[in-house]
C-alpha positions as semicolon CSV with decimal commas, in nm:
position;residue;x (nm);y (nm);z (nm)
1;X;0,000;0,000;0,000
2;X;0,275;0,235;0,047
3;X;0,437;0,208;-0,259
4;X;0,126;0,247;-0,482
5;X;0,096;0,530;-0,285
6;X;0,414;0,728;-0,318
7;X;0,374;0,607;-0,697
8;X;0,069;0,753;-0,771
9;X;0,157;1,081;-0,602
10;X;0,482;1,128;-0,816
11;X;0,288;1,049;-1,131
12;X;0,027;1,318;-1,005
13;X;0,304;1,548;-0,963
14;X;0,522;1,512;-1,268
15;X;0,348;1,764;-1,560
16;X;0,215;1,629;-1,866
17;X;0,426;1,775;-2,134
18;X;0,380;1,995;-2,384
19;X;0,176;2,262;-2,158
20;X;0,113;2,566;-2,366
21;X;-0,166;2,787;-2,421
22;X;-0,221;3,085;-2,671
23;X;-0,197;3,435;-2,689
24;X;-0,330;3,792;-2,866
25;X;-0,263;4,161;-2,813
26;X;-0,412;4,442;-2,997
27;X;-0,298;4,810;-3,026
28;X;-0,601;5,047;-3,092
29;X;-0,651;5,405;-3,127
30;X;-0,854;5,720;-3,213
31;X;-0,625;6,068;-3,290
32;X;-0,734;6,359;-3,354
33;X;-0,465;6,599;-3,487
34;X;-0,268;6,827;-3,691
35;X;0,049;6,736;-3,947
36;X;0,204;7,004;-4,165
37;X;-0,148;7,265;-4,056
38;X;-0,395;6,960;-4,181
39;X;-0,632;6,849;-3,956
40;X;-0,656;6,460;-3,933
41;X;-0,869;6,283;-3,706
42;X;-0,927;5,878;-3,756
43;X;-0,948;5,513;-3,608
44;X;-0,709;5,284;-3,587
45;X;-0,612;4,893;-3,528
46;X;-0,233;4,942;-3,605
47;X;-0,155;4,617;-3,455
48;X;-0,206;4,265;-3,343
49;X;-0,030;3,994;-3,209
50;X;-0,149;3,619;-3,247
51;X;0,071;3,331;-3,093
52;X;0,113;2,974;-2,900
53;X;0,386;2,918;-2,639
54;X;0,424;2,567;-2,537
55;X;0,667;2,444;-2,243
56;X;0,785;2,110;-2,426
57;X;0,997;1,977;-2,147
58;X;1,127;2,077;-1,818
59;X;1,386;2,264;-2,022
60;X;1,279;2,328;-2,360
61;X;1,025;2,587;-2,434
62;X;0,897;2,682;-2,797
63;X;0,694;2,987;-2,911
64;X;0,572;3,127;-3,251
65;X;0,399;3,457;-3,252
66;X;0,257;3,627;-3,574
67;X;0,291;4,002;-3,593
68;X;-0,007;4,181;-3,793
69;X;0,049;4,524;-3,887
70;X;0,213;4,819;-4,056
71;X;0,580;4,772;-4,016
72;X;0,676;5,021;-4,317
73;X;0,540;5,280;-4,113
74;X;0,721;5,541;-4,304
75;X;0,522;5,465;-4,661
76;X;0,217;5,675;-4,662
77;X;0,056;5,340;-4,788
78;X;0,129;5,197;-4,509
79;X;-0,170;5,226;-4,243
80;X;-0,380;5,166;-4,544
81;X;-0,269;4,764;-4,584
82;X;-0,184;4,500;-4,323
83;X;0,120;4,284;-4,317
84;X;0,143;3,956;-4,154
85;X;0,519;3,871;-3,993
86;X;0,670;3,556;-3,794
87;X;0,775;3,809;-3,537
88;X;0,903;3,521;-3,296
89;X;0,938;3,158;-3,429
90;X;1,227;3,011;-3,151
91;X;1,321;2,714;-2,950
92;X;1,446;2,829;-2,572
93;X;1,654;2,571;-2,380
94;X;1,651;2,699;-1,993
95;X;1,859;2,490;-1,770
96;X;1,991;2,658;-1,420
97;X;2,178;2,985;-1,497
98;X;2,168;2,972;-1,868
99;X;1,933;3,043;-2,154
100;X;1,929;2,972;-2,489
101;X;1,728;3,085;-2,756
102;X;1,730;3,001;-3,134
103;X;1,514;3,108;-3,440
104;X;1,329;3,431;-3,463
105;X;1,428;3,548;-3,122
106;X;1,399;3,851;-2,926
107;X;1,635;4,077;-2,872
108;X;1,706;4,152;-2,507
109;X;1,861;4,453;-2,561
110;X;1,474;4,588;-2,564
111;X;1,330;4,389;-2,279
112;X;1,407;4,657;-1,963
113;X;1,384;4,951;-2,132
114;X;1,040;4,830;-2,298
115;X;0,934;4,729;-1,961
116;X;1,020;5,023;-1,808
117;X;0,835;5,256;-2,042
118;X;0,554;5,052;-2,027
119;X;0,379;5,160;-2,305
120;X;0,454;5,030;-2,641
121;X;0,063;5,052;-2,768
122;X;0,082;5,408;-2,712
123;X;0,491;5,420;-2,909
124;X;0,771;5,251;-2,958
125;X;1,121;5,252;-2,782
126;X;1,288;5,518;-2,952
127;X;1,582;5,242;-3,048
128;X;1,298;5,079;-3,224
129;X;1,129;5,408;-3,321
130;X;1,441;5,537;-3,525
131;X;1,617;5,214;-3,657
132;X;1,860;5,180;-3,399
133;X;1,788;4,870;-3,317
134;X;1,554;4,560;-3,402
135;X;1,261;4,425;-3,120
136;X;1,313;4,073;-3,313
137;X;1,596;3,909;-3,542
138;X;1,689;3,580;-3,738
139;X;1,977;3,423;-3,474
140;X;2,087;3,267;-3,188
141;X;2,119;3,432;-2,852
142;X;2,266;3,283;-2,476
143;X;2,197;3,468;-2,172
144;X;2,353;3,357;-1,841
145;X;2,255;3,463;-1,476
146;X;2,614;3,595;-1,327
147;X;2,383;3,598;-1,005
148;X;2,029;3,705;-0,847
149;X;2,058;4,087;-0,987
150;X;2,339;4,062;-1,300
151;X;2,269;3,889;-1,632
152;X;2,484;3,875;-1,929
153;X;2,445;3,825;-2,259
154;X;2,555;3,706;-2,652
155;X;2,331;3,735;-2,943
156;X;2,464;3,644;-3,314
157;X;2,165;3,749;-3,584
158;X;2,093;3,876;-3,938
159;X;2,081;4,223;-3,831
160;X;1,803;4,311;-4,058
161;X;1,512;4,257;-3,837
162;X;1,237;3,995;-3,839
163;X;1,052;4,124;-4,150
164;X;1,368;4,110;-4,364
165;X;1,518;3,693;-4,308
166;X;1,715;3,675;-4,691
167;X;2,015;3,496;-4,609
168;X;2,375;3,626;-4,676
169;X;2,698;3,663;-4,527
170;X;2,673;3,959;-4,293
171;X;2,551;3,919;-3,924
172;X;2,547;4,136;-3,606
173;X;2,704;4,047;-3,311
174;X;2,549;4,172;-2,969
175;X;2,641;4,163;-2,576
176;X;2,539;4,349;-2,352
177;X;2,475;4,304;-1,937
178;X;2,161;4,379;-1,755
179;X;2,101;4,453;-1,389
180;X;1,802;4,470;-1,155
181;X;1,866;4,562;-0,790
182;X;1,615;4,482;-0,450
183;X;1,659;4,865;-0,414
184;X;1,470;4,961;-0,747
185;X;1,784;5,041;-0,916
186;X;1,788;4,885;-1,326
187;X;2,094;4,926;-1,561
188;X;2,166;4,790;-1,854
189;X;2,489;4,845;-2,125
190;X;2,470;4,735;-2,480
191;X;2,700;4,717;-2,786
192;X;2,699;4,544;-3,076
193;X;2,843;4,570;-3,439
194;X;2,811;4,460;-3,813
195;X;3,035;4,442;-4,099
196;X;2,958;4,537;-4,482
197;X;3,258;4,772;-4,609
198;X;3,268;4,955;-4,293
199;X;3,170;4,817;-3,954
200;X;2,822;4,941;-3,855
201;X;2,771;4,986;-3,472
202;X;2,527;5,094;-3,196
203;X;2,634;5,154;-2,802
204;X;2,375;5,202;-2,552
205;X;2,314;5,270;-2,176
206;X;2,004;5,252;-1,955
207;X;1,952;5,387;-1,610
208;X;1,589;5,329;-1,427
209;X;1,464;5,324;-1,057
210;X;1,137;5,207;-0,905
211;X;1,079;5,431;-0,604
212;X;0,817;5,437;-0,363
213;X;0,613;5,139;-0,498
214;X;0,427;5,380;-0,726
215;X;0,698;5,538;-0,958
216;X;0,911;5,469;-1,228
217;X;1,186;5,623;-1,409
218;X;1,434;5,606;-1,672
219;X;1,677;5,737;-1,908
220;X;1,887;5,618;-2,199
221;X;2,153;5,721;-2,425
222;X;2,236;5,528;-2,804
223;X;2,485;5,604;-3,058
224;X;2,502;5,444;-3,373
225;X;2,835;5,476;-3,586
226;X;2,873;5,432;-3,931
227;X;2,485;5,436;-3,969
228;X;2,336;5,291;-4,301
229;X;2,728;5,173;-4,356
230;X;2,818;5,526;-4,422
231;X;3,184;5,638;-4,282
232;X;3,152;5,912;-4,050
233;X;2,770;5,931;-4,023
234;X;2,678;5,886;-3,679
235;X;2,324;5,943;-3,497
236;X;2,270;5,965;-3,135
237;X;1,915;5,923;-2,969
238;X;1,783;6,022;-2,580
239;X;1,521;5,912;-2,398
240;X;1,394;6,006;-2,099
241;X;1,035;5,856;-1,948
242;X;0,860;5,779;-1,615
243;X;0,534;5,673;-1,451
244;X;0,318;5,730;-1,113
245;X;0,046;5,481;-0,979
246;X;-0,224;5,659;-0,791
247;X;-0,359;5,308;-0,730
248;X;-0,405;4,975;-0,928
249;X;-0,596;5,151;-1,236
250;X;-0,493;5,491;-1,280
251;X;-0,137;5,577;-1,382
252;X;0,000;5,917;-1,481
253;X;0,344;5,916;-1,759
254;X;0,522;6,085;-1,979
255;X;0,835;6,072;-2,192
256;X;1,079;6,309;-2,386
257;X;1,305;6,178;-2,710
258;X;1,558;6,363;-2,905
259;X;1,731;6,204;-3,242
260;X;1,984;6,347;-3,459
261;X;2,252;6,311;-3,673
262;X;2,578;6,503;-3,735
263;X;2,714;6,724;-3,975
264;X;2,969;6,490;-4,198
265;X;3,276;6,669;-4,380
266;X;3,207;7,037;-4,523
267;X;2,834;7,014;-4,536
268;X;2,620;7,283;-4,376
269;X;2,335;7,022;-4,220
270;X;2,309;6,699;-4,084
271;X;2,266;6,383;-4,299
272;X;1,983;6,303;-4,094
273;X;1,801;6,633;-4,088
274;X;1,520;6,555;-4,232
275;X;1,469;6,217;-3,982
276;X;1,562;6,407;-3,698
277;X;1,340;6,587;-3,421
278;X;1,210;6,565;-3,047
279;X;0,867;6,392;-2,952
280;X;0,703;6,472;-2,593
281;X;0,418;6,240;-2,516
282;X;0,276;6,275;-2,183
283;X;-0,099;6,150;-2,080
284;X;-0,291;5,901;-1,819
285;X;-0,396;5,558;-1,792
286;X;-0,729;5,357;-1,708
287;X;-0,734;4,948;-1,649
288;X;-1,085;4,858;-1,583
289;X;-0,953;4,493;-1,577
290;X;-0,579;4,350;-1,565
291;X;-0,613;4,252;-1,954
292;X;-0,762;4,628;-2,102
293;X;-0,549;4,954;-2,043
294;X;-0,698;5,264;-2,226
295;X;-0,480;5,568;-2,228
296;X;-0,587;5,952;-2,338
297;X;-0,222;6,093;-2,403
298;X;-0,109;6,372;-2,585
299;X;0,199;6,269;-2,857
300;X;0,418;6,563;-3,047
301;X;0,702;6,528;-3,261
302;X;0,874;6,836;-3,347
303;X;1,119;6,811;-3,623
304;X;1,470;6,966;-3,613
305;X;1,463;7,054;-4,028
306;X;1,285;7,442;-4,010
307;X;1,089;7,380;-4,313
308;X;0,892;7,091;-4,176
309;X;0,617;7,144;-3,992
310;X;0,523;6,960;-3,679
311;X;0,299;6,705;-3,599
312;X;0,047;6,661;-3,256
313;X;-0,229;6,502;-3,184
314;X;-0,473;6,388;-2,880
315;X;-0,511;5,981;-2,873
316;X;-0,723;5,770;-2,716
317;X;-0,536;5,423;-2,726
318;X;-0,649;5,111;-2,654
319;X;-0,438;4,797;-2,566
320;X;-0,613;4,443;-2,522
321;X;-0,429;4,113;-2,394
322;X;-0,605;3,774;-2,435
């Protein structure tokens, strides 16, 4: 009797592999508005996410996740059509201190600074915002816990993104090292490069704190040298954002950017003039239920070229997790 016993309780408490469940999100919106003195106002689905994750093993963990959207968002086509991207497709391997990811994987060098702005259905990270950067690449990628607060890690990918996968023989190689501190303190350093005729690189820095169980700040710097491959042309980017909790379902945020490029040889402008510019979005937040956040924000983005006029707008933006 005893050992039927102690049997049938390990069999009830070993899982039955694969465990996995799916997932959506969808980024909504209403603007009203002004771009170059026109008055726009519309409605918008700009994007969804549909997926499965499914924990295979005790170790092995697989995930596919479609993106739909508009990820040529600087065609003036392209909130008119909807594209349909593998934005993850990866097998992770998790065993004690390390993880290992392979196939369309994320790219870590997003994941705090994401998380700390906290609101990519209202806008992007401004890495991902002005090309510095890719949310999602082609690769391989190994992360290792140095201990409780300090992770390092190694990424080898395409370097073209997730919705560009042709193969050839240039890749990007990544490390960077993350911290998160009992205190509230969050850094994180990044550099990685790429070689075509020149090398192509990007350095970044990240500094947040969590204070008072209701706040959130943080601030980064990025460079990227030799953009597009081009000696000499190098763009910088700032961010600056932060958050306050009145209580579990209203928030108050805001966040400042600044991009731009320099002024290469004997010309008179930067390369990047036209590209360049400051946004300020500031607004509040409503959750009515852990899945449904609903924001009314103001967003402007003030170019740096004089003969371009700006463009702000009140949103209403919806964000729904299933």
């Amino acid at each position: 009797m005893l050992v039927i016993h102690t049997v049938g309780f390990s069999q009830s408490d070993t899982p039955d592999y694969p465990v996995g469940k799916p997932f959506a999100r969808i980024y909504s919106d209403f603007y009203a508005g002004f771009e170059d003195g026109e008055y726009n106002t519309a409605f918008e689905v700009k994007r969804a996410y549909l997926g499965y994750g499914s924990q295979l093993s005790e170790h092995f963990y697989a995930k596919v996740n479609l993106d739909i959207g508009s990820p040529n968002d600087q065609s003036q086509y392209a909130l008119l059509r909807r594209y349909a991207y593998f934005k993850n497709a990866y097998l992770e391997y998790q065993n004690g201190r390390v993880k290992i990811n392979f196939g369309i994987i994320p790219i870590y060098h997003f994941n705090i600074q994401e998380k700390t702005w906290g609101h990519r259905y209202l806008y992007k990270s401004v890495n991902d915002a002005h090309g510095f950067g890719f949310t999602a690449d082609l690769g391989t990628s190994v992360q290792y816990r140095i201990s409780d607060a300090v992770t390092a890690d190694l990424s080898i990918t395409n370097g073209e993104g997730y919705t560009q996968l042709q193969s050839d023989d240039k890749y990007k190689v990544g490390t960077g090292v993350t911290g998160i501190f009992d205190n509230g303190l969050m850094f994180r350093l990044y550099g990685d490069f790429s070689r075509d005729e020149l090398i192509q690189s990007t350095l970044s820095s990240f500094l947040g704190y969590h204070f008072l169980e209701k706040g959130v700040a943080g601030v980064e710097w990025n460079i990227k040298l030799n953009d597009n491959f081009q000696a000499a042309h190098h763009r910088t980017a700032i961010s600056a954002y932060g958050s306050w909790d009145f209580n579990s379902r209203w928030q108050l945020f805001g966040r400042y950017d600044r991009v731009s490029g320099n002024i290469v040889g004997d010309e008179l402008i930067p390369y990047s003039l036209s590209e360049d510019g400051t946004a300020i979005i500031g607004g509040i937040q409503y959750s009515p239920l852990k899945y449904v956040r609903i924001a009314l924000n103001y967003q402007d983005w003030y170019p740096l070229a004089a003969n371009t006029g700006n463009m702000n707008a009140l949103y209403l933006n919806l964000e729904i997790k299933l």
